[in-house]
C-alpha positions in Angstrom: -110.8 51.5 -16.1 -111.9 49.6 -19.0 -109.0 50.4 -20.9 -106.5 48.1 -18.8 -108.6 45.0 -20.1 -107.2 45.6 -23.2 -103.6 45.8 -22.3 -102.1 42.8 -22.3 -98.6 42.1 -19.7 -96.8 39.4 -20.8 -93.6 37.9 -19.0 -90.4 38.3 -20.7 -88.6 35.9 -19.0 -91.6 32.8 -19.0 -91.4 30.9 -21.8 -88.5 32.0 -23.8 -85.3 31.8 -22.2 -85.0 30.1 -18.4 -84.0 31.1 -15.0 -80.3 32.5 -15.2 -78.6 32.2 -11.8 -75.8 34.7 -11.2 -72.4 33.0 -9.9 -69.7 35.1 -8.7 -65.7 35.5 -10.4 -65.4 32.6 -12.6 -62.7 30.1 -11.0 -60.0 27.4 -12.2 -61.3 24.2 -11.3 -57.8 22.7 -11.5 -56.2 25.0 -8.9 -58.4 24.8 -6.9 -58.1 21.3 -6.4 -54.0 22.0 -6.2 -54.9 24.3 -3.4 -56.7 21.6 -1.5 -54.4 18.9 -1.7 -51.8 21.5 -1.1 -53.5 22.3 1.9 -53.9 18.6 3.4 -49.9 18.0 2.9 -49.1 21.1 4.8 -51.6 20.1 7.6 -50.1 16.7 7.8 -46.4 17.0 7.5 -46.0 20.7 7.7 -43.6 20.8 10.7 -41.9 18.3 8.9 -41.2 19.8 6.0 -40.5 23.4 7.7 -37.3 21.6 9.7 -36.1 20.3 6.2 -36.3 23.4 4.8 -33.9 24.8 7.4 -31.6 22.0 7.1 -31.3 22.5 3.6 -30.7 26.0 4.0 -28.1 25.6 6.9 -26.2 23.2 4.8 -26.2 24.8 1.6 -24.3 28.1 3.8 -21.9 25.5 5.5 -20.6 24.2 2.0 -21.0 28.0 1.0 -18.1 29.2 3.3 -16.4 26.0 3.4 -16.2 26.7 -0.6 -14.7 30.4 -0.3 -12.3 29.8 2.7 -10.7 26.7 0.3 -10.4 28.7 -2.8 -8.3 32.2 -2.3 -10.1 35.3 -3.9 -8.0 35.9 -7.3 -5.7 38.4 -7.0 -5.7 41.3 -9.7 -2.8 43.4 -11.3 -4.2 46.2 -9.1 -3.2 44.2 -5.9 -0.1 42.7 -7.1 1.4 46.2 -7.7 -0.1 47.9 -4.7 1.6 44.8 -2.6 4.8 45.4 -4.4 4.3 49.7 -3.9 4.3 49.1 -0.2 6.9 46.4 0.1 9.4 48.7 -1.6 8.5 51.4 0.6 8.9 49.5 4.0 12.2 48.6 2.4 13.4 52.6 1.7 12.0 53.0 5.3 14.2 50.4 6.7 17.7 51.2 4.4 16.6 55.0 5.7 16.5 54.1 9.8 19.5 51.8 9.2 21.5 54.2 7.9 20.6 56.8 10.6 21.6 53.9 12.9 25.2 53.0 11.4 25.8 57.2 11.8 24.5 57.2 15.0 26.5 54.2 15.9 29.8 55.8 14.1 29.3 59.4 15.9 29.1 56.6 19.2 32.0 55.3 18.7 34.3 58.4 17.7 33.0 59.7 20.8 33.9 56.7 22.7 37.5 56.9 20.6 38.3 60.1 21.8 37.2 59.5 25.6 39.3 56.9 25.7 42.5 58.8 24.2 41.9 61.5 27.1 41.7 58.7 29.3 45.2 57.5 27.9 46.9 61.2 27.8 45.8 62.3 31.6 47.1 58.8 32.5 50.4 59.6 30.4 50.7 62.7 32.2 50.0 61.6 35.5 52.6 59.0 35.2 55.0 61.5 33.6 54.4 64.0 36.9 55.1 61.1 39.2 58.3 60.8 37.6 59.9 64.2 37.6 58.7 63.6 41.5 55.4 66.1 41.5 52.3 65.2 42.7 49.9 63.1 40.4 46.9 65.0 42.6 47.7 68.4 41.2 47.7 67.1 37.5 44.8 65.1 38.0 42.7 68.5 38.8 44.3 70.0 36.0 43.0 67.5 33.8 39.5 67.1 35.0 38.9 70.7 35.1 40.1 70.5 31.1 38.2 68.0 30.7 34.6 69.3 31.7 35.9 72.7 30.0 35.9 70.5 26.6 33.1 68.2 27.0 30.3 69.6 26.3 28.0 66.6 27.9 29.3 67.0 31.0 26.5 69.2 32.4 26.6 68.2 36.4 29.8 68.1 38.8 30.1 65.1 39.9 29.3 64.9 43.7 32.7 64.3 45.2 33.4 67.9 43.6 31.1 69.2 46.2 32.4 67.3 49.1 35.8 68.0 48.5 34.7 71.8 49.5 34.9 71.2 53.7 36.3 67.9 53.2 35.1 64.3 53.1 34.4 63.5 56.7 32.4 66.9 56.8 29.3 66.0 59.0 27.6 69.0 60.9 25.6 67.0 62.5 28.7 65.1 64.6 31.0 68.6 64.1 33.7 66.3 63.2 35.9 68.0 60.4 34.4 71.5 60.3 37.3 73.3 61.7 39.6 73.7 64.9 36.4 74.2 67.2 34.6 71.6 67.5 31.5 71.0 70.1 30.1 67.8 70.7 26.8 66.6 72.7 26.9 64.9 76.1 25.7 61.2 76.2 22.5 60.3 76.9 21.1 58.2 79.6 22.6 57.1 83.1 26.4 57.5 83.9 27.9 54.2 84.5 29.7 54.1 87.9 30.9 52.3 90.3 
């Protein structure tokens, strides 16, 4: 143990250089005075400041839209012809139904030309069979039943066609006009007498 007395332990850190203190990150000393002052006007007038920001906001949209409904969006060649494409095809679409209208309307009234000059003959020969002293009834039938022979519309007979059968004041119900025997119901309820 003697040989520790002559080993000498001497401080690094005594004489020659100080006490070194360790600091953390190394900061901005100007920010971080921005932050604080930052700080105290947000605690002070923050709600303030938060409804101006909205109204700024809410403005700058309303002048926004008032802005784009004023002004009309411009219009390029690509529209202007694609307008023009579809106006002339509504106008070939209208000159086409037109025209099928105006034959429709033609076909109409050849039809209604023609009904009318059968109208005209059967009258004509009615008149002429009254006066050679025939009956006009006879010619009449003659006529309709030409008639629905040519038109070909005429699908149905008409319903005095099919009364005409037994007669008009056919009823079998009543029996009146059914034939030469005829039955007919006793009245109903009490006898009137005296």
């Amino acid at each position: 143990m003697a040989e520790m007395d002559d080993v000498e332990i001497t401080d690094v850190n005594d004489d020659d250089m100080p006490y070194q203190v360790e600091k953390g990150p190394v900061k901005n000393q100007d920010l971080s005075s921005v932050g604080t002052i930052v700080g105290e006007i947000l605690s002070q007038y923050g709600w303030y400041m938060l409804v101006l920001t909205v109204l700024v906001y809410l403005l700058i949209q309303y002048l926004s839209k008032k802005r784009s409904s004023q002004s009309p969006p411009p219009q390029t060649e690509q529209d202007a012809v694609l307008v023009a494409r579809k106006q002339l095809a509504m106008e070939a679409a209208r000159k086409r139904m037109q025209e099928e209208l105006d034959a429709k309307a033609a076909i109409f009234r050849e039809h209604q030309r023609e009904q009318e000059e059968e109208k005209r003959r059967q009258k004509i020969e009615i008149w002429e069979s009254m006066q050679l002293g025939k009956s006009y009834k006879g010619a009449a039938k003659a006529s309709r039943a030409t008639e629905e022979a040519s038109s070909s519309q005429t699908v149905l007979k008409s319903k005095t066609d099919k009364k005409s059968l037994r007669g008009s004041d056919y009823n079998p119900l009543n029996g009146q006009g059914g034939g030469t025997c005829s039955w007919r119901p006793g009245r109903r309820g009490p006898s009137s007498g005296g």
